[in-house]
C-alpha positions in Angstrom: 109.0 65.7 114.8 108.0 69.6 113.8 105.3 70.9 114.8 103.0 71.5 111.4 103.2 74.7 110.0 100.4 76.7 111.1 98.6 78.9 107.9 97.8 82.3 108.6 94.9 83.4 109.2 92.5 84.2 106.4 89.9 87.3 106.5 86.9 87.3 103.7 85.9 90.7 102.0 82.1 90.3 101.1 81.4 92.7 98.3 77.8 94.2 97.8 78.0 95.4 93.9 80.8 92.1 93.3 80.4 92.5 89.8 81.0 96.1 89.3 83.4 98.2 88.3 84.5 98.7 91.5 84.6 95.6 93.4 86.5 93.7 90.2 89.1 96.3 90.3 89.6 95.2 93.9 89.6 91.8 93.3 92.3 91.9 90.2 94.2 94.9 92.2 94.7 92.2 95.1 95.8 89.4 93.2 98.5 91.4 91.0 99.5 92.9 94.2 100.0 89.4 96.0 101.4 88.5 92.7 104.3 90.9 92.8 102.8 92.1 89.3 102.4 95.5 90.4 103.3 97.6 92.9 100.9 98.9 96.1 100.6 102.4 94.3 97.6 103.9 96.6 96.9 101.5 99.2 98.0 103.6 102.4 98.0 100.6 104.4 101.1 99.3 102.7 102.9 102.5 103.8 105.6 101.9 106.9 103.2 103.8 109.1 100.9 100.7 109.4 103.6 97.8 108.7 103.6 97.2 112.6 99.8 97.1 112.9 99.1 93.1 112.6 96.9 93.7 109.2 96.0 90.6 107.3 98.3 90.3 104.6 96.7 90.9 101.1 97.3 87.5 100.4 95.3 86.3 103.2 92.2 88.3 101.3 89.5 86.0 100.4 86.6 87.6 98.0 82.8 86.8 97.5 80.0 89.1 97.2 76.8 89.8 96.3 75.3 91.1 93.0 72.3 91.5 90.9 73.7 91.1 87.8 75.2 88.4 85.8 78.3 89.0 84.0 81.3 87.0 85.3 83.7 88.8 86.9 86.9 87.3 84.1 84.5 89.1 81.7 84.3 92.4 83.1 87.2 92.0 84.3 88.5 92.0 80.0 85.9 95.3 79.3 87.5 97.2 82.3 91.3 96.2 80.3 89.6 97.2 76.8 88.5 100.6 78.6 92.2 101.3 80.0 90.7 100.7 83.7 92.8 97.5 84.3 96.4 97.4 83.2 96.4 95.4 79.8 97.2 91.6 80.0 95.8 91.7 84.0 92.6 89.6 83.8 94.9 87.0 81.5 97.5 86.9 84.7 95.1 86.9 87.4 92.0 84.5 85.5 92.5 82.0 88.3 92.0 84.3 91.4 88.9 85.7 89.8 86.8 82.6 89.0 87.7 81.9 92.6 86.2 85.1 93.6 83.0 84.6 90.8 82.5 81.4 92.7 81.6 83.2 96.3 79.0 85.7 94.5 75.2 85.1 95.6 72.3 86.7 94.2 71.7 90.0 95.4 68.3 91.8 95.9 65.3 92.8 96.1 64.8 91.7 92.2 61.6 92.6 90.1 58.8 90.5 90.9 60.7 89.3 94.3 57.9 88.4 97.0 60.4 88.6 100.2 59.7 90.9 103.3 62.6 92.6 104.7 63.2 89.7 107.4 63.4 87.2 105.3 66.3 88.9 102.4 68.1 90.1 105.4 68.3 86.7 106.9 69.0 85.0 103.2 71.3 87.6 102.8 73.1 87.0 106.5 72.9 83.3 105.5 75.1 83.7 102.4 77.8 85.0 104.5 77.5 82.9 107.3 78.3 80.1 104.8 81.1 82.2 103.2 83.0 81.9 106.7 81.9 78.2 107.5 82.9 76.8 104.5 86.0 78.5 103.5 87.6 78.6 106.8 88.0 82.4 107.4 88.9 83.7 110.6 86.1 86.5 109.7 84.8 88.8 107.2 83.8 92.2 106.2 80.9 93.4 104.0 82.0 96.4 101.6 79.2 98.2 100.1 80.3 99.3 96.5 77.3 98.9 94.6 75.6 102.2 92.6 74.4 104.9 94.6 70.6 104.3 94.9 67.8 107.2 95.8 67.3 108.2 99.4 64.4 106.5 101.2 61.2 108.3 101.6 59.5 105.9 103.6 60.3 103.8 106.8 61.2 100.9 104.3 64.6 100.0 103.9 66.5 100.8 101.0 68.8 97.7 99.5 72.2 99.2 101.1 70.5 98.9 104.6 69.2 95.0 103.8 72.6 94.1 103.6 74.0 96.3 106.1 71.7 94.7 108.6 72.6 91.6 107.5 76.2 92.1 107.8 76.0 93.0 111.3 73.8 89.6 112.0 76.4 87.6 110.4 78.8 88.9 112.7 80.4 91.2 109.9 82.2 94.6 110.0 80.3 96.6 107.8 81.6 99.9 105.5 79.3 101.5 103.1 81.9 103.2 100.6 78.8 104.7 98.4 76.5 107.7 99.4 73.5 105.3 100.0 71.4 104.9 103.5 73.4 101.6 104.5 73.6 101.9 108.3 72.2 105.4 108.6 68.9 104.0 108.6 67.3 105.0 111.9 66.2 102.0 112.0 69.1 100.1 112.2 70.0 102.4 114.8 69.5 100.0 117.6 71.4 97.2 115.6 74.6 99.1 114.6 74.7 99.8 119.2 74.2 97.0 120.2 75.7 94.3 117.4 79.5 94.9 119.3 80.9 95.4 116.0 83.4 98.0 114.3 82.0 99.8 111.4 82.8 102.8 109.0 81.9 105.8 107.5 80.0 106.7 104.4 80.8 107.6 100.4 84.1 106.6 100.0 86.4 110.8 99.6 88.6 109.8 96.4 88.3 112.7 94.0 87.0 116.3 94.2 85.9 116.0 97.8 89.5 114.6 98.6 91.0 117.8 97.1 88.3 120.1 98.8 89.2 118.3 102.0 92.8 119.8 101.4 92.0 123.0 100.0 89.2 124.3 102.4 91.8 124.5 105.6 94.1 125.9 103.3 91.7 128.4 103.0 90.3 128.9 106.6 94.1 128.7 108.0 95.2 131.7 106.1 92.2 134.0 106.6 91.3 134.3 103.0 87.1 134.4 102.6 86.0 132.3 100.3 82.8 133.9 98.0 81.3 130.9 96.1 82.3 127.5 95.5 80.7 125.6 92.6 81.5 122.5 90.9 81.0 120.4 88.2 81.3 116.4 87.8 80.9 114.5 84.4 81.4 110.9 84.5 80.2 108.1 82.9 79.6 104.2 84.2 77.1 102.4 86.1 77.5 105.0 88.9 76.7 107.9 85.8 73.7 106.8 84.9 72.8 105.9 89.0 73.5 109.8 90.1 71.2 110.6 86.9 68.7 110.5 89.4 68.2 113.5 91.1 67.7 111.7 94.5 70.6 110.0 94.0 72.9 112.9 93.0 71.4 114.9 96.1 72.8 112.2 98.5 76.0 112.2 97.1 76.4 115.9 96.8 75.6 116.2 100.5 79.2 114.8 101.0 80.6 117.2 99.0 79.2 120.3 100.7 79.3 118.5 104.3 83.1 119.1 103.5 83.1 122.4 102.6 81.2 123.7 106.2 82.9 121.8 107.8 86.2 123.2 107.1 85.7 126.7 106.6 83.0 127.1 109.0 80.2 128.6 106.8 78.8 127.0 103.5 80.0 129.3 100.4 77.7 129.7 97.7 77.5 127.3 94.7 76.4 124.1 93.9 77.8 121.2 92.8 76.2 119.7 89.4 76.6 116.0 88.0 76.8 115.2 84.3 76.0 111.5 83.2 77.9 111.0 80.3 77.9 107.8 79.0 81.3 107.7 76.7 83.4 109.0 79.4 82.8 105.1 80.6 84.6 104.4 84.1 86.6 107.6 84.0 85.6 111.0 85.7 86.5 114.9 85.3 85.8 117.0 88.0 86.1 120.6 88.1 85.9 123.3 91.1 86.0 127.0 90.6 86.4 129.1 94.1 85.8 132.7 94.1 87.5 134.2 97.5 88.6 137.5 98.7 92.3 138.2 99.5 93.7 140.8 101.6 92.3 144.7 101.4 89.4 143.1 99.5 90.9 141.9 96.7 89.2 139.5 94.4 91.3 136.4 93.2 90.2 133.0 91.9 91.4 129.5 91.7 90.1 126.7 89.4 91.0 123.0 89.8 90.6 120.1 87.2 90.3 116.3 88.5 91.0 113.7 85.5 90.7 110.5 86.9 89.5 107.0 87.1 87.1 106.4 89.5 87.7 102.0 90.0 91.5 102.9 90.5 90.9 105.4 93.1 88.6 103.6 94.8 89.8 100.1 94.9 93.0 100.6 97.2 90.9 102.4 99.7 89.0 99.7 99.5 91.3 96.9 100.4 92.6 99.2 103.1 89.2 99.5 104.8 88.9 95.9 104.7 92.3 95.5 106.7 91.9 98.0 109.1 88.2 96.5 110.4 89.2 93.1 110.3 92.3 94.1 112.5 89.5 96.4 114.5 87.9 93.4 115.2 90.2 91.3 115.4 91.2 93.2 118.7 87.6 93.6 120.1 86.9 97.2 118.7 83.3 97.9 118.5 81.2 100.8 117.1 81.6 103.4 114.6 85.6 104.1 114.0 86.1 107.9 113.6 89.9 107.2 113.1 88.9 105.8 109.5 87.5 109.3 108.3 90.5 110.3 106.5 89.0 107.6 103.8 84.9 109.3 103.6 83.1 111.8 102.7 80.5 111.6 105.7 82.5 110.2 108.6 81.0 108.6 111.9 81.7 110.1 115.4 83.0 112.9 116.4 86.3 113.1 113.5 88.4 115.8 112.2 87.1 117.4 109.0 91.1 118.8 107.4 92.7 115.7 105.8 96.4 116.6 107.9 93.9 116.2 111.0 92.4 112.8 109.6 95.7 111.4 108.6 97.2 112.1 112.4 94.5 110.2 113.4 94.1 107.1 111.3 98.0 106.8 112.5 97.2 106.8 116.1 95.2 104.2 115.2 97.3 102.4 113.4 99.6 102.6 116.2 96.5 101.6 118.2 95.9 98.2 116.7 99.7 96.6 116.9 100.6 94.1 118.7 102.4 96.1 121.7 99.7 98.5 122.2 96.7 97.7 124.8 93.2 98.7 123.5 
């Protein structure tokens, strides 16, 4: 007699913000991918450079969250298809895999009126996803943060993003934070993130204008032309519009933006970068840079980008590619923050390359560094 057919294994992404535009984008995206309904435009982990690097295959993906608000995710899911974020007939195709997905979604917090301390939401938080992994049979999981960009702390309190950040890393969970909120750069969690054994990401997930500043700077800097000003402008629309409406909010995420900018051409150029909330422009974004720099003999020249684009579709494939590459991180005993991943963030950790060439070279070592015939 055979020997039964052993299943492979299965790997859980935990979405913080599981009802958002966002995390339902990742959930459909997966399923038509599995599906053969669409093809892996975007996901750089389905390129050949990483087919050798024992990722968990999409369909091994198994989805839960938590979120704070209440729309199923079939629904929004439909409203992302009516806005032209989700190919039209998708929710229809791919129903099934996200009622699974609505199952696994907990209540999220701290809601209005909620008496809980800080221990106790981080350990009903850590519960939820100790159960995820229990009861669905997963080899392991990894928490994603994608919900709205919240203010930055003032206090020692911590924020929401660093609740389940800590509780991620109690459950045993690789943790990314792919919003410009506190999440693990809490200094209180500090002591947590060193000593929890666990891989972990960067910050603010680099999929639009700081993508293409991330190009453009060395272009810059590696042909000696100075660059004068650079100023920007973002209007965009969505739940993350009306978050980054906040001033604090926009301030954290703008950080990313200029961290870019020094860090490429050495010296921070004048301009700022301003965001718009407006509300019709619904899950799509434009973003618009205009560089002032001086040629040679002095001479004055200009370039000016536009970036049209829809912020769930750019973000979702990184998102399932982050996912891979930590569980596979873990999966082979890597601990502590990953600066090979900074080729996907705006505000990497460790010591990482800021030109994307540079990141790219290394998220393939890496790559190279997690199959099967490499040693750790």
């Amino acid at each position: 007699m055979s020997a039964p057919r052993q299943l492979p294994p299965r790997v859980g992404v935990w979405l913080i913000g599981a009802r958002g535009s966002v995390a339902t984008t990742v959930v459909a995206g997966c399923a038509a991918l599995t599906a053969g309904l669409r093809p892996p435009t975007g996901l750089v982990t389905e390129t050949p450079a990483f087919a050798a690097s024992g990722l968990p295959a999409l369909s091994s993906l198994v989805f839960g969250g938590h979120d704070t608000l209440d729309c199923p995710l079939p629904k929004r899911a439909e409203q992302l298809a009516a806005g032209g974020v989700l190919p039209p007939g998708l929710p229809a195709a791919v129903e099934a895999e996200l009622a699974a997905a609505e199952r696994e979604i907990r209540p999220g917090g701290p809601l209005p009126g909620d008496t809980r301390d800080e221990e106790e939401l981080i350990a009903a938080f850590a519960t939820d996803l100790r159960d995820f992994v229990r009861r669905l049979g997963l080899d392991r999981a990894v928490v994603v943060n994608v919900a709205s960009t919240e203010p930055a702390p003032t206090g020692a309190a911590l924020p929401a993003s660093s609740l389940y950040a800590a509780a991620a890393l109690r459950a045993g969970c690789p943790y990314v934070n792919f919003t410009p909120s506190t999440g693990l750069h809490h200094p209180g969690l500090a002591g947590l993130a060193a000593s929890s054994g666990l891989p972990y990401g960067g910050r603010d997930g680099k999929t639009g204008q700081t993508l293409l500043r991330s190009v453009l700077g060395p272009m810059f800097a590696e042909r000696a032309l100075a660059v004068r000003a650079w100023s920007g402008t973002n209007l965009l629309g969505g739940g993350d519009g009306a978050a980054l409406a906040d001033p604090s909010a926009a301030a954290a995420k703008n950080a990313g933006k200029e961290r870019v900018l020094a860090d490429t051409l050495g010296t921070v150029p004048e301009g700022q970068v301003h965001i718009d909330d407006v509300p019709a422009l619904g899950d799509w974004k434009t973003a618009w840079d205009h560089v002032a720099f001086d040629g040679f003999l002095g001479t004055r020249m200009v370039l000016q980008t536009i970036w049209q684009g829809c912020d769930s579709a750019l973000a979702a494939p990184l998102v399932l590619d982050l996912a891979r590459l930590l569980a596979r991180a873990h999966e082979r005993g890597l601990s502590g923050p990953r600066p090979e991943l900074a080729f996907f963030f705006k505000d990497p950790v460790g010591d990482a390359p800021a030109s994307l060439s540079e990141q790219y070279a290394e998220l393939e070592r890496f790559a190279r560094r997690l199959s099967e015939e490499d040693g750790r």
